[in-house]
NUMI-309500 format. One line per 4 residues: number of its first residue (from 0); their letters; for each residue y, x, z of N, C-alpha, C. Coordinates in steps of 0.02 Angstrom, whole numbers, plus 50000, padded with zeros to 5 digits. Each point is the difference from the previous one (the first is absolute). Example, Ala and Ser with C-alpha at 12.3 -4.5 7.8 and 13.67 -1.06 7.14 Angstrom:
<pts>
0 = as = 49716 50660 50390 50059 49955 50000 50060 50045 50000 | 50053 49982 49964 50059 50042 50003 50055 49961 50037;
</pts>
This chain:
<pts>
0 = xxxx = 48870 48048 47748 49947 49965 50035 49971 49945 49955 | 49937 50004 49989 49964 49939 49980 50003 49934 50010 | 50006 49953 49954 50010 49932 50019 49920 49966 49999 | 49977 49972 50049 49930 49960 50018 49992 49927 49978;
4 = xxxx = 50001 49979 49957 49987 49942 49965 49959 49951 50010 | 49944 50036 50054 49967 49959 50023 49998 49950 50032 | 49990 49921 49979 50011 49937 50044 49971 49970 50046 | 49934 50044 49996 49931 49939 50042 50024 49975 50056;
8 = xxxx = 50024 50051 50031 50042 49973 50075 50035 49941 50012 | 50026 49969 49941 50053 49952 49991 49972 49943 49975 | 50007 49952 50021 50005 49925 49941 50002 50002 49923 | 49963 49960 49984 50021 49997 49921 50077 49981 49976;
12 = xxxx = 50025 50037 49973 50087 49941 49994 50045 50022 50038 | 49972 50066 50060 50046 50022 50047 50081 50018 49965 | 49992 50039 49942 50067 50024 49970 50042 49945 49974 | 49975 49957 49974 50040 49923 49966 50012 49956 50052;
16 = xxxx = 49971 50009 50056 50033 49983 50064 50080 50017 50039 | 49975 50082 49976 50052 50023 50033 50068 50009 49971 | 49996 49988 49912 50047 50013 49949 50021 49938 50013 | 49972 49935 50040 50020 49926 49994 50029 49978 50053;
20 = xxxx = 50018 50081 50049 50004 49958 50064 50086 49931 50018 | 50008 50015 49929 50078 49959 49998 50016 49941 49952 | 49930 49978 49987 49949 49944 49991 50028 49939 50038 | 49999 49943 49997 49988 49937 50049 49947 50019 50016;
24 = xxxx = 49989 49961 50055 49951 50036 50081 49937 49947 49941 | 50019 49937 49974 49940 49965 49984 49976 50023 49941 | 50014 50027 49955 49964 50069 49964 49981 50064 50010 | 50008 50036 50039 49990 50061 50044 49944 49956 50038;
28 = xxxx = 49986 49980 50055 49944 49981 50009 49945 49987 49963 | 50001 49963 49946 49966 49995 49946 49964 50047 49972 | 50064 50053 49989 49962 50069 49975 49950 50044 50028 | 50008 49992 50113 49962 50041 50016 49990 49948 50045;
32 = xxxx = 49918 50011 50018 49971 49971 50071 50002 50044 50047 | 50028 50004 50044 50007 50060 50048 49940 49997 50065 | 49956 50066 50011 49922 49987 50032 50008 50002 50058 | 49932 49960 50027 50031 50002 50074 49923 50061 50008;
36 = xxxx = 50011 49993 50083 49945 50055 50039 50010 49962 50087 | 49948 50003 50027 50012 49966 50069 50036 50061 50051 | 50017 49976 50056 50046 50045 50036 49951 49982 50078 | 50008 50060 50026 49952 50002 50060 50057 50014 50068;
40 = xxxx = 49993 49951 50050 50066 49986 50041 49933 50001 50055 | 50038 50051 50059 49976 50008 50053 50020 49999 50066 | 49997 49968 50070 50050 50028 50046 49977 50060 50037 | 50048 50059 50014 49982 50040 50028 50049 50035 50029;
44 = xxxx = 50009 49986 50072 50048 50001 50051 50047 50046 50032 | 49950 50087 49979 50003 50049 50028 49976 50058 49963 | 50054 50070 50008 49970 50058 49958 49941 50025 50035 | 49954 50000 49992 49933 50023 50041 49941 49993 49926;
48 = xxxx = 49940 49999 50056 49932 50003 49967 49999 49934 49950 | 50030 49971 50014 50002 49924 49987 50029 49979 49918 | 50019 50061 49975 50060 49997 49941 49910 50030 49962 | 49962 50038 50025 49961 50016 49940 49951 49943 49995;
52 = xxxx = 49972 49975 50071 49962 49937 49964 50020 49955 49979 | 50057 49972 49997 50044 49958 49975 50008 50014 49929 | 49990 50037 49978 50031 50038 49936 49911 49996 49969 | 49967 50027 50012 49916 49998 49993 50003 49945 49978;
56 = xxxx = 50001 49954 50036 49992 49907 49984 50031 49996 49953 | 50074 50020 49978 50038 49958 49955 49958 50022 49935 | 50003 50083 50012 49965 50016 49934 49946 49961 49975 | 49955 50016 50030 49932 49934 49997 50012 49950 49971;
60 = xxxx = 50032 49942 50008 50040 49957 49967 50025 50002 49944 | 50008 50064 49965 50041 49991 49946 49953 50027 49966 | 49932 50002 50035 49953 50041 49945 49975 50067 50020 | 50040 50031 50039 49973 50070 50024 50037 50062 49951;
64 = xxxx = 50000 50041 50043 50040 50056 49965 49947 50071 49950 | 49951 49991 50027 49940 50030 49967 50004 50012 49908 | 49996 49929 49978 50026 49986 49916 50054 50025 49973 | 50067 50006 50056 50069 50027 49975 50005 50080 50002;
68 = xxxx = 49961 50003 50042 50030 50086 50016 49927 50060 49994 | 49964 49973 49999 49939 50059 50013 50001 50051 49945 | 49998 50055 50034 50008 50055 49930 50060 50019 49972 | 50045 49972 50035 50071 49989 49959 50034 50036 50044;
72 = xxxx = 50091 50008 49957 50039 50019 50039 50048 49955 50014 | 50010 49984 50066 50048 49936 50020 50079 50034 50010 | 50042 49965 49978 50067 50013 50006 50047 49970 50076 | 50025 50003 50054 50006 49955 50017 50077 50017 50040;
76 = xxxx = 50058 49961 49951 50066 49987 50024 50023 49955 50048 | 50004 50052 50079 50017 49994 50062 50077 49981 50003 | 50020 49960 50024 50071 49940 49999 50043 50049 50071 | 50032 50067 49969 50036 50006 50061 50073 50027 49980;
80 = xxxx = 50023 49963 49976 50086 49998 49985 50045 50023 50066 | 50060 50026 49983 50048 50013 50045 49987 50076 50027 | 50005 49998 50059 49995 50081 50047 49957 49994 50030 | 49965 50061 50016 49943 50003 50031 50025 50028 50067;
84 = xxxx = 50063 49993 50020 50010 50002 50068 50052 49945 50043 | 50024 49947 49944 50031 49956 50038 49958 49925 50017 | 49981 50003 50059 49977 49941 50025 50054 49932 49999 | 49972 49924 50035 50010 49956 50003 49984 49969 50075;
88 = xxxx = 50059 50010 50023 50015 50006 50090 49957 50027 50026 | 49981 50077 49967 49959 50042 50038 49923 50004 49989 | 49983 49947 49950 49927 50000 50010 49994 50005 49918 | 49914 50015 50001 49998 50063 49946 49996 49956 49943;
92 = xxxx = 50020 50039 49956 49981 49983 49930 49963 49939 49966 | 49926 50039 50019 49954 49944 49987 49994 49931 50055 | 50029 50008 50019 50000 49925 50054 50071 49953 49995 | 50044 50031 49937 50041 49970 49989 50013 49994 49905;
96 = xxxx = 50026 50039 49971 50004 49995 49918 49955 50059 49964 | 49945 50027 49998 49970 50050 50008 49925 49953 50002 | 49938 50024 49929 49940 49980 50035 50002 50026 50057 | 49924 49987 50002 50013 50027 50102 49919 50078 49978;
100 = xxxx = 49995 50033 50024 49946 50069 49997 49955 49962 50004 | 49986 49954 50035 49945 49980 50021 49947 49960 49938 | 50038 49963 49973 49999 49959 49948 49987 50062 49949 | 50032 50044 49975 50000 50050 49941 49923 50042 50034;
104 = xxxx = 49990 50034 50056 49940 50019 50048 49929 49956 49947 | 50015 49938 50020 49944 49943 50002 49968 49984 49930 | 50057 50016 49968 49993 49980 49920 49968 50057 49961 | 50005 50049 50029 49994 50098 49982 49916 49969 49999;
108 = xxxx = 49986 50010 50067 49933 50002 50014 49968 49951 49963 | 50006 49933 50010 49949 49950 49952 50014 49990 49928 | 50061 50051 49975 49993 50033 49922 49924 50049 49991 | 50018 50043 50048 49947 50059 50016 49944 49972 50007;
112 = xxxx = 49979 49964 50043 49939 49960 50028 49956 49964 49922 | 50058 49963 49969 49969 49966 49926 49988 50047 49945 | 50011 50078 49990 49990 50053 49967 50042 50014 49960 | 50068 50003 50013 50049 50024 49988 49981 50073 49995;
116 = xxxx = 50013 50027 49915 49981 50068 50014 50072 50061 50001 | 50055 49943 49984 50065 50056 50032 50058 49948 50029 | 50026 49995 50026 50062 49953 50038 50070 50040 50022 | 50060 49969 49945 50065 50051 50007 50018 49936 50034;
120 = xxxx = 50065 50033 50053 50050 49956 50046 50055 50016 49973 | 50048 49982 49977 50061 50014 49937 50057 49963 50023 | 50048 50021 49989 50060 49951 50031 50065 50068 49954 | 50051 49951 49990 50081 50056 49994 50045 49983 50039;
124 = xxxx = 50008 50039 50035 50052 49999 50065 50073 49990 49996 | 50049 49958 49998 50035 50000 49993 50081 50037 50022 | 49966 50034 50060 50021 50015 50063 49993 50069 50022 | 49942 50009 49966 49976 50080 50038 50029 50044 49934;
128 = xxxx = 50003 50063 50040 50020 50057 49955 49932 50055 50007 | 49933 49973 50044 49941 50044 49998 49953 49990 49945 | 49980 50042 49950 49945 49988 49939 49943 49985 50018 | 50001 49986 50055 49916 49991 50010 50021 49924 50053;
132 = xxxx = 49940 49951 49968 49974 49945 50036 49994 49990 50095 | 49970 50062 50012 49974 50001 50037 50047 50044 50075 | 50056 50009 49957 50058 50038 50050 50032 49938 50020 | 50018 49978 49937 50039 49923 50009 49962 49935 50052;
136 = xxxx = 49959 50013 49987 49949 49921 50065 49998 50035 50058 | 49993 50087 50000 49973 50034 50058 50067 49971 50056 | 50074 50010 49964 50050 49993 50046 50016 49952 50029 | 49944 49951 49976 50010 49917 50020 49946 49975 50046;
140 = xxxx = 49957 50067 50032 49948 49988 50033 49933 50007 49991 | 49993 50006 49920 49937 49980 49980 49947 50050 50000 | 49934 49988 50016 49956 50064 50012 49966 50014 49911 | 50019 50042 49997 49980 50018 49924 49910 49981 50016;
144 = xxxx = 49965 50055 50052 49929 49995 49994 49975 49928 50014 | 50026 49953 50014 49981 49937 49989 49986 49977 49940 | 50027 50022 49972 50010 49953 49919 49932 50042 49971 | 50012 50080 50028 49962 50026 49940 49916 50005 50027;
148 = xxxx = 49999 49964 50058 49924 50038 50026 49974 49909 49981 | 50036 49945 49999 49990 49954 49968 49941 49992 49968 | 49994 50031 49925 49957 50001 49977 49994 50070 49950 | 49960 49993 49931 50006 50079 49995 50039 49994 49934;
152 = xxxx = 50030 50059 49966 50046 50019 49930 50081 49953 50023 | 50022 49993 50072 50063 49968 49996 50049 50045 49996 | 50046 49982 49957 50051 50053 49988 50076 49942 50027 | 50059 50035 49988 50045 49987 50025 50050 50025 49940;
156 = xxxx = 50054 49966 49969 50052 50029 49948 50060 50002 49996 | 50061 49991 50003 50063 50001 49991 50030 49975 49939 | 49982 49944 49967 50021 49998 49930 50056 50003 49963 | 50057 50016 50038 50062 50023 49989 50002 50054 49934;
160 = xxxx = 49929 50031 50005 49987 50064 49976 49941 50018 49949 | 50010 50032 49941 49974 50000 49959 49908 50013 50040 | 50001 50045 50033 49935 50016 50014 49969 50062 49966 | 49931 49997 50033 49961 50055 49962 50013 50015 49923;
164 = xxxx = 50016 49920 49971 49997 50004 49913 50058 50034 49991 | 50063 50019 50045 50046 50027 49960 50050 49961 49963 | 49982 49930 49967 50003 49944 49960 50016 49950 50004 | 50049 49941 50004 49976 49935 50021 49977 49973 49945;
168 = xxxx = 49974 49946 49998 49961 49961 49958 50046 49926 50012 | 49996 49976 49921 50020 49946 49992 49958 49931 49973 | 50027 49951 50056 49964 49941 49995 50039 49929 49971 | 49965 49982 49936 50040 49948 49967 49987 49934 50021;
172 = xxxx = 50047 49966 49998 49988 49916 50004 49981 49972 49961 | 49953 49943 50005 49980 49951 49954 50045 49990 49960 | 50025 49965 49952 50044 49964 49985 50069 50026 49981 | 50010 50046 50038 50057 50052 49958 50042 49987 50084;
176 = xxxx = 49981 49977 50032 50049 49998 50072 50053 49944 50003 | 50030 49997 50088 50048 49962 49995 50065 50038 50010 | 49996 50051 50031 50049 50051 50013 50004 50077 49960 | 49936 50037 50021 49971 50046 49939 49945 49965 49961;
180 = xxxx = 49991 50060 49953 49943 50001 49968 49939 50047 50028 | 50014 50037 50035 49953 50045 50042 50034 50046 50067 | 49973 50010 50043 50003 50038 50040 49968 50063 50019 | 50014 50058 50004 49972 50056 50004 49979 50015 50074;
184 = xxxx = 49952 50010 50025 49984 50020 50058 49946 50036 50010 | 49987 50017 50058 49937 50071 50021 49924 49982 49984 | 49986 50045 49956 49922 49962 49975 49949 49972 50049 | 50034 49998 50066 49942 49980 50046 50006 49914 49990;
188 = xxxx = 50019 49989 49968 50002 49915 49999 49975 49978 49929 | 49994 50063 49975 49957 49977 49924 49945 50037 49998 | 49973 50025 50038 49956 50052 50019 49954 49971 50042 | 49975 49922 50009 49960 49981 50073 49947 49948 49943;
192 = xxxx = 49972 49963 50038 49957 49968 49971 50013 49927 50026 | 50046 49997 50060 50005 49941 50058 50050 50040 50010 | 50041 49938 50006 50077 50001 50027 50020 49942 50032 | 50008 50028 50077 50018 49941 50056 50065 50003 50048;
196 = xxxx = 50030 49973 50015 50046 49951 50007 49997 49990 50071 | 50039 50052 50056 49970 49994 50075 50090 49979 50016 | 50000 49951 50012 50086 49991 50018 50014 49952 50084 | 50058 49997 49994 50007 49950 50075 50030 49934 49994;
200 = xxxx = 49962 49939 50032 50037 49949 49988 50070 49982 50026 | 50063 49994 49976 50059 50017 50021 50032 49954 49943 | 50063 49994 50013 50050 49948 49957 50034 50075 49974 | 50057 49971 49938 50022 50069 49971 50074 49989 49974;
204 = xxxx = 50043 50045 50009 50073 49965 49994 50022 50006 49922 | 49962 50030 49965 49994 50005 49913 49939 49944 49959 | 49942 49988 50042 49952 49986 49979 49997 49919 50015 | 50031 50014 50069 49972 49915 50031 49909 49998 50053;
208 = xxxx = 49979 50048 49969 49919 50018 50044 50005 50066 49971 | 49941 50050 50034 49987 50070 49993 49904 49965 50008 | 49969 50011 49952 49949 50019 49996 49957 50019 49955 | 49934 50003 49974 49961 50040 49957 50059 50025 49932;
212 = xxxx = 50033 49941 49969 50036 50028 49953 50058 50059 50005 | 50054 49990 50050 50040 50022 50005 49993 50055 50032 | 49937 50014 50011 49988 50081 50034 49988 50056 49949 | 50003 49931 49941 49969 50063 49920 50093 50022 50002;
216 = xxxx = 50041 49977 49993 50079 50013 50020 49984 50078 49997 | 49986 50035 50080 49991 50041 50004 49947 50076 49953 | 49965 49973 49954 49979 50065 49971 50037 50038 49956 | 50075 49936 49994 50027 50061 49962 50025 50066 50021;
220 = xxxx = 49998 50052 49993 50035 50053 50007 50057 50009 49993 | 50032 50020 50084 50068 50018 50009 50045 50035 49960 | 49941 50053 49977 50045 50081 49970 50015 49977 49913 | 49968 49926 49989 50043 49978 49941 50033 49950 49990;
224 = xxxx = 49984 49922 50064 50037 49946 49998 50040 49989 50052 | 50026 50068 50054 50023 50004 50060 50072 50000 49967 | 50037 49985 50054 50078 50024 49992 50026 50052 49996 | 49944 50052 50029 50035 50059 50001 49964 50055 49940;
228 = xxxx = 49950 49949 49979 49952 50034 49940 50045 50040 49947 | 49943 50055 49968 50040 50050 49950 50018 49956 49953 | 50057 50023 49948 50030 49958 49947 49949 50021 49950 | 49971 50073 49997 49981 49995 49915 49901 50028 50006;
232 = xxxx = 50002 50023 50086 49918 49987 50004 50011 49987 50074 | 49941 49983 50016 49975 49976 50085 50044 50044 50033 | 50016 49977 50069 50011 50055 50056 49956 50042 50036 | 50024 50054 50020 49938 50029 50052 49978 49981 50066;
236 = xxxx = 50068 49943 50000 49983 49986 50075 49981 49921 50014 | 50004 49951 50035 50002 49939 49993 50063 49966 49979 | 50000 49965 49981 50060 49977 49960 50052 49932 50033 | 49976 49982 50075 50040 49971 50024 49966 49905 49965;
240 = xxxx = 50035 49963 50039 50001 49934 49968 50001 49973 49927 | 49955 49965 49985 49996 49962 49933 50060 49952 49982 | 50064 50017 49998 50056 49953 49979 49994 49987 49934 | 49977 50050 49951 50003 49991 49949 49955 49937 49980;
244 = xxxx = 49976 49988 50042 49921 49955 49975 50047 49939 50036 | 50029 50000 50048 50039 49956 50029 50049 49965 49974 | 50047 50035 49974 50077 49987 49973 50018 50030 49915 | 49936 50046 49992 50010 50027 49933 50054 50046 49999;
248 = xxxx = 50042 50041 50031 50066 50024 50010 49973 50073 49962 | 49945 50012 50000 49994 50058 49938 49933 49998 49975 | 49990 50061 49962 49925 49986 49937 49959 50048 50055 | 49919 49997 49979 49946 50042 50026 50031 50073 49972;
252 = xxxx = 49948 50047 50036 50010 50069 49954 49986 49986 49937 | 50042 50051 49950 50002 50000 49933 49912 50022 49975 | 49952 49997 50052 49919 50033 49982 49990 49915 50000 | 50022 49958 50016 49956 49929 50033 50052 49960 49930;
256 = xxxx = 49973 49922 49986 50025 49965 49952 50069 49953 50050 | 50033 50002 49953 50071 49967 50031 49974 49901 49992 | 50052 49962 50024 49981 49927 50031 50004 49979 49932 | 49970 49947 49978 49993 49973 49950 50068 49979 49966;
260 = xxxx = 50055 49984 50035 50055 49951 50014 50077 50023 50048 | 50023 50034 49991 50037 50025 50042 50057 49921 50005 | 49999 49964 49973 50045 49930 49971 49962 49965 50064 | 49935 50007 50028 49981 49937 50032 50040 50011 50066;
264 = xxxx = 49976 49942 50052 50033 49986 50075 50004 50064 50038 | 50037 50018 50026 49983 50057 50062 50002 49971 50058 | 49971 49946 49993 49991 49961 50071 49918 50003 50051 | 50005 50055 50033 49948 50009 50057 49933 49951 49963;
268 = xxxx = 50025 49931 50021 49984 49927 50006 49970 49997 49935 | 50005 50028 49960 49988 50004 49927 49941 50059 49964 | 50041 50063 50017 49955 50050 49984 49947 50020 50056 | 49980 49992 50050 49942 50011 50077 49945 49977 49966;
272 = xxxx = 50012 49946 49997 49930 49962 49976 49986 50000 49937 | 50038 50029 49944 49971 50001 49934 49981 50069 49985 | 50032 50052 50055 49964 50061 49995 49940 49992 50042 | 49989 49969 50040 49940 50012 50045 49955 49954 49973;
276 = xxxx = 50002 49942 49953 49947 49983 49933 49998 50041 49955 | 50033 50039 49984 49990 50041 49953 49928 50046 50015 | 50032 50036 50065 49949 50058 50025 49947 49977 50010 | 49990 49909 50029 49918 49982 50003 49971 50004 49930;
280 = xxxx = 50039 49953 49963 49983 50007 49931 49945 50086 49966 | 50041 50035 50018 49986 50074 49985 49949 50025 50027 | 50000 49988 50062 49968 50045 50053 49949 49929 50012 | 49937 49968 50007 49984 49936 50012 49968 50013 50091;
284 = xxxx = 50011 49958 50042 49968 50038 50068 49939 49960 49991 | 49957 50022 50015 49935 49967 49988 49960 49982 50098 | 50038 50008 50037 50001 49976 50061 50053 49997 50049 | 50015 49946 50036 50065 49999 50034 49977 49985 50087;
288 = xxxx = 50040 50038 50033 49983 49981 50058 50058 49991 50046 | 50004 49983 50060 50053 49984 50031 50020 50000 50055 | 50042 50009 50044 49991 50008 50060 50061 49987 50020 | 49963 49943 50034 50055 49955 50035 49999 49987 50082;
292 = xxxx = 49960 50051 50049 49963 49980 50055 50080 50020 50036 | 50037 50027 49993 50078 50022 50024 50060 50016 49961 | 50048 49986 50007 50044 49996 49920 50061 49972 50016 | 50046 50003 49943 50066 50001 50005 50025 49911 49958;
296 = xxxx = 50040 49955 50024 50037 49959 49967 50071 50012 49994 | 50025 49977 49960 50064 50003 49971 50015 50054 49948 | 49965 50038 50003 50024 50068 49947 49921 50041 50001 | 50007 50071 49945 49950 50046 49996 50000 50031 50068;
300 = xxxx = 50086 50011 50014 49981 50075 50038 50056 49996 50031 | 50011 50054 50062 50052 49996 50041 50077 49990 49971 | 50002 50034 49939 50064 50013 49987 50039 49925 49948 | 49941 49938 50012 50031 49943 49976 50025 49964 50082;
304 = xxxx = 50047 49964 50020 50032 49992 50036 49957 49914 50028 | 50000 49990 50055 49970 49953 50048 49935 49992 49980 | 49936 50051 49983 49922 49986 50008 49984 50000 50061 | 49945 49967 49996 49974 49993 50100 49906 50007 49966;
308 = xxxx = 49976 50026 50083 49937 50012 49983 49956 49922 50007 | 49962 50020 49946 49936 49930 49993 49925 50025 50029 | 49976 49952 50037 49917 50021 50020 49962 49932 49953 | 49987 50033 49942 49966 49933 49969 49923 50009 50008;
312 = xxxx = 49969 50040 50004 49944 50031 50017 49952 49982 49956 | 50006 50016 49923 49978 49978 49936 49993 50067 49971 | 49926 49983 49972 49986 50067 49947 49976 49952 49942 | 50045 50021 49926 49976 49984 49955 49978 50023 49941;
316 = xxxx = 49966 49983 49953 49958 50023 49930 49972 49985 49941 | 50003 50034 49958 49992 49950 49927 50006 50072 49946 | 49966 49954 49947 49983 50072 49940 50069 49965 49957 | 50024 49929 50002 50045 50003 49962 50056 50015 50034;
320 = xxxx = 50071 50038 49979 50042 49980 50043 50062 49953 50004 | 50009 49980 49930 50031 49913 50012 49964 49971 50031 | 49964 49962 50004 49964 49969 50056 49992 50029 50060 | 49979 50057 50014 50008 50021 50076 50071 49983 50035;
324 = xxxx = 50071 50036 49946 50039 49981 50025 50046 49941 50020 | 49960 49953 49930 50036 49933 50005 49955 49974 50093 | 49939 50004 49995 49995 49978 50075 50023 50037 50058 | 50026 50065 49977 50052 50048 50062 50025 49943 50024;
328 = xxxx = 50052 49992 49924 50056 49948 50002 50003 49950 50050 | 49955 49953 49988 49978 49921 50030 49992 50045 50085 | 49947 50029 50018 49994 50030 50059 50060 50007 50027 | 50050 50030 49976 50098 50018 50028 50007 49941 50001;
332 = xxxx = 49997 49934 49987 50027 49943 50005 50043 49984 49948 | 49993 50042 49934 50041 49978 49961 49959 49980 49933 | 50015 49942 49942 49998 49984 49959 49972 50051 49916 | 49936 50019 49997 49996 50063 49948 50029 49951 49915;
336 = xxxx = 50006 49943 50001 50017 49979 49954 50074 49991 49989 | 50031 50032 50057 50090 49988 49995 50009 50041 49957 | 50067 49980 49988 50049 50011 49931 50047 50065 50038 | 50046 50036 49960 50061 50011 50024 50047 49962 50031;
340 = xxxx = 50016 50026 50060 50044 49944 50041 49976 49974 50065 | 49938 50015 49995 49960 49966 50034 49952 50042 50067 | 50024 49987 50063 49953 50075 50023 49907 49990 49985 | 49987 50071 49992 50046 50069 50024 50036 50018 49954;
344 = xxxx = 50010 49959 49945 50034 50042 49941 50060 49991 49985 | 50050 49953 50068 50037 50014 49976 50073 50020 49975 | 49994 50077 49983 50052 50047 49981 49963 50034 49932 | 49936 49970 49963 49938 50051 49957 49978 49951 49976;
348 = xxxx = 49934 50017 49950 50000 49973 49953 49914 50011 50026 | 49955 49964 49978 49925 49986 50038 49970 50035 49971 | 49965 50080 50017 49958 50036 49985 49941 49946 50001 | 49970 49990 50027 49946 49947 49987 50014 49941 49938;
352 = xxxx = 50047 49978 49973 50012 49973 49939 50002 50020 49957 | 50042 50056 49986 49995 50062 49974 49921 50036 49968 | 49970 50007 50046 49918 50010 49993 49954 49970 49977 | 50040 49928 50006 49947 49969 49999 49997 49963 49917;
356 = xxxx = 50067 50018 49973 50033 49983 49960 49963 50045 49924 | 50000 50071 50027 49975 50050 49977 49917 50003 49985 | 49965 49951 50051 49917 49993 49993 49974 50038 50022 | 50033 50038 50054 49971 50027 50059 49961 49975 50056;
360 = xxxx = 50009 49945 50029 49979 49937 50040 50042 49940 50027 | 49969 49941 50027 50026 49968 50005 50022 49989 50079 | 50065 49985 50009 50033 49986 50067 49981 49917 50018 | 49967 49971 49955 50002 49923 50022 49955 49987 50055;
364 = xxxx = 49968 50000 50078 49984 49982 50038 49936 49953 49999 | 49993 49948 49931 49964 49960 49991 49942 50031 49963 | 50022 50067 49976 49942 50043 49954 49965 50056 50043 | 50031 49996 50059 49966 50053 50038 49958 49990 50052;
368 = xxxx = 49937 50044 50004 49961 49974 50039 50010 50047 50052 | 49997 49967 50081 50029 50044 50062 49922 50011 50026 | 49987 50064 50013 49944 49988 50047 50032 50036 50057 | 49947 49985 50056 49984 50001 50079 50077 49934 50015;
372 = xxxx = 50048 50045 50032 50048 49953 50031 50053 49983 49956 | 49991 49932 50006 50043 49953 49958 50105 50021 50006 | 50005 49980 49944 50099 50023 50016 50019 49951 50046 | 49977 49935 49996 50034 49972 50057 49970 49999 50083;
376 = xxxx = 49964 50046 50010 49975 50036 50051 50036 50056 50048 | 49999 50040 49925 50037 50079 50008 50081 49999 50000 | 50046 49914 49956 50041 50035 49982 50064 49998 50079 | 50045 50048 49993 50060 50032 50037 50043 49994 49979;
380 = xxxx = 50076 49953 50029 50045 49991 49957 50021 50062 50014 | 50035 50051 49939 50032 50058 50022 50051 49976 50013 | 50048 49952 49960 50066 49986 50014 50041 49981 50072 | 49932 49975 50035 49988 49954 50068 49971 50052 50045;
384 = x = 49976 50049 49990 49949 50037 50055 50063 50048 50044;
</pts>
């Protein structure tokens, strides 16, 4: 596979950033100014009609989606981890750790609407053993012809899986990485023109928060960074949970590049967030959105122990996504400038520092400009709710 050398995407200095990240913090800053982008914070109460004009507005605000996408092919990684058949005291998916359809529905169409001339819905299942996208959401409720009558060229993918190409394709990090040096995955994520970032606002028992960033987590492919992935090429089937990316307890398939470091931490707390900078690094999302109108505190997903449901009734957005997520952050009631130790982070190490560290964007609060509703308007203690 070809290595892409190309930087425009990045900061000047991005790689001497990232070779520095073990720098004193007061030289590492020095080296990179990390950019901001404003974040568009909305309340919106209810899955209904109400999520698309709500969403209309935010866009507007950030400039309009017309400039990003027209003519293009938009990528867009849907945040749905776990099983697509175990709920959270019964109620569905998307109204608990799961965007919600409605939200993914809303976003389809006013992609479509701004002249989006193809739009993939992409996700790797951690859970399912069906190759197709659309078996896996179907069992969770979801009406396939929703998504696709949306707007027009929407497709649906499984990225577990090489795909039409036969191939995966490999995507390198700036800087040489903090965990790999590249990740191999399904050319539909190097194959778009716009790549967005549809996740749920939620706390995370690896991460500390789950949003725009940590949904890139998911593009890797099971059938090579799964637990149950082939040893010397992909599996045929899904590959079960990402431990390896977790705990390091074994290498990718012998087709994919092994960890930079087999010597470093195998601490969750350690490797989560430096693989999931990595993959932004790689993969850059060039829109983040969010959905926070129903949602989960204390954990991702059912199978972390005492989450309870949140009605924060917040939709949020932003082209950067350190900044989108550093104001997730503040919105949860927590601190985007905390340290390790510190909630939400702490058992982990601050993907948003991390990022921001890297010259991806900045988490500082004082650099970001909020439009429509203010954080101290919108924000919800999760810890308290």
């Amino acid at each position: 596979m070809k290595r892409d050398f190309n930087r425009r995407d990045f900061l000047q200095g991005l790689s001497a950033a990232a070779l520095g990240l073990y720098l004193p913090q007061s030289r590492l800053l020095a080296a990179t100014a990390a950019p901001t982008a404003p974040v568009a914070v909305a309340k919106c109460t209810t899955y209904g009609p109400d999520v698309m004009t709500t969403l209309a507005t935010m866009f507007d605000q950030l400039g309009g989606l017309r400039k990003l996408v027209s003519g293009k092919t938009v990528a867009i990684k849907v945040n749905l981890t776990g099983s697509s058949t175990t709920r959270f005291n019964g109620i569905s998916q998307g109204q608990t750790y799961w965007v919600h359809p409605e939200v993914v529905t809303a976003t389809v169409h006013l992609l479509g609407k701004a002249g989006a001339r193809r739009i993939r819905l992409l996700e790797s299942p951690t859970s399912s053993m069906e190759h197709t996208l659309e078996a896996f959401i179907s069992q969770a409720g979801w009406r396939i012809s929703d998504l696709t009558s949306a707007a027009s060229g929407v497709e649906l993918e499984n990225t577990n899986f090489a795909g039409a190409s036969k191939k995966f394709t490999r995507l390198w990090v700036p800087g040489d990485g903090l965990v790999f040096k590249a990740y191999d995955m399904n050319r539909a994520y190097e194959d778009c023109d716009v790549f967005v970032s549809l996740a749920k606002l939620k706390e995370h028992s690896t991460t500390g928060m789950t949003g725009a960033m940590k949904n890139s987590f998911g593009i890797t492919p099971t059938t090579i960074y799964g637990e149950h992935a082939g040893v010397d090429e992909p599996s045929k089937e899904s590959g079960g949970g990402r431990a390896m990316l977790h705990i390091g307890d074994r290498q990718p398939s012998k087709t994919a590049l092994s960890e930079l470091s087999p010597n470093s931490p195998r601490d969750p707390g350690y490797r989560v967030p430096r693989v999931t900078v990595d993959l932004v690094a790689a993969r850059p999302i060039h829109l983040s959105i969010i959905d926070g109108i129903e949602t989960v505190a204390g954990g991702e997903g059912p199978w972390v122990k005492g989450i309870r449901s949140v009605r924060s009734g917040l939709l949020i957005a932003g082209t950067n996504c350190v900044t989108t997520d550093a104001v997730c952050t503040a919105l949860m009631g927590f601190d985007p400038m905390a340290e390790r130790g510190t909630a939400p982070f702490e058992k982990c190490d601050s993907t948003l520092k991390l990022a921001e560290q890297l010259g991806i964007g900045t988490r500082d609060l004082k650099r970001i400009e909020v439009l429509g509703l203010p954080i101290a308007r919108g924000r919800v203690e999760f810890r308290k709710a």
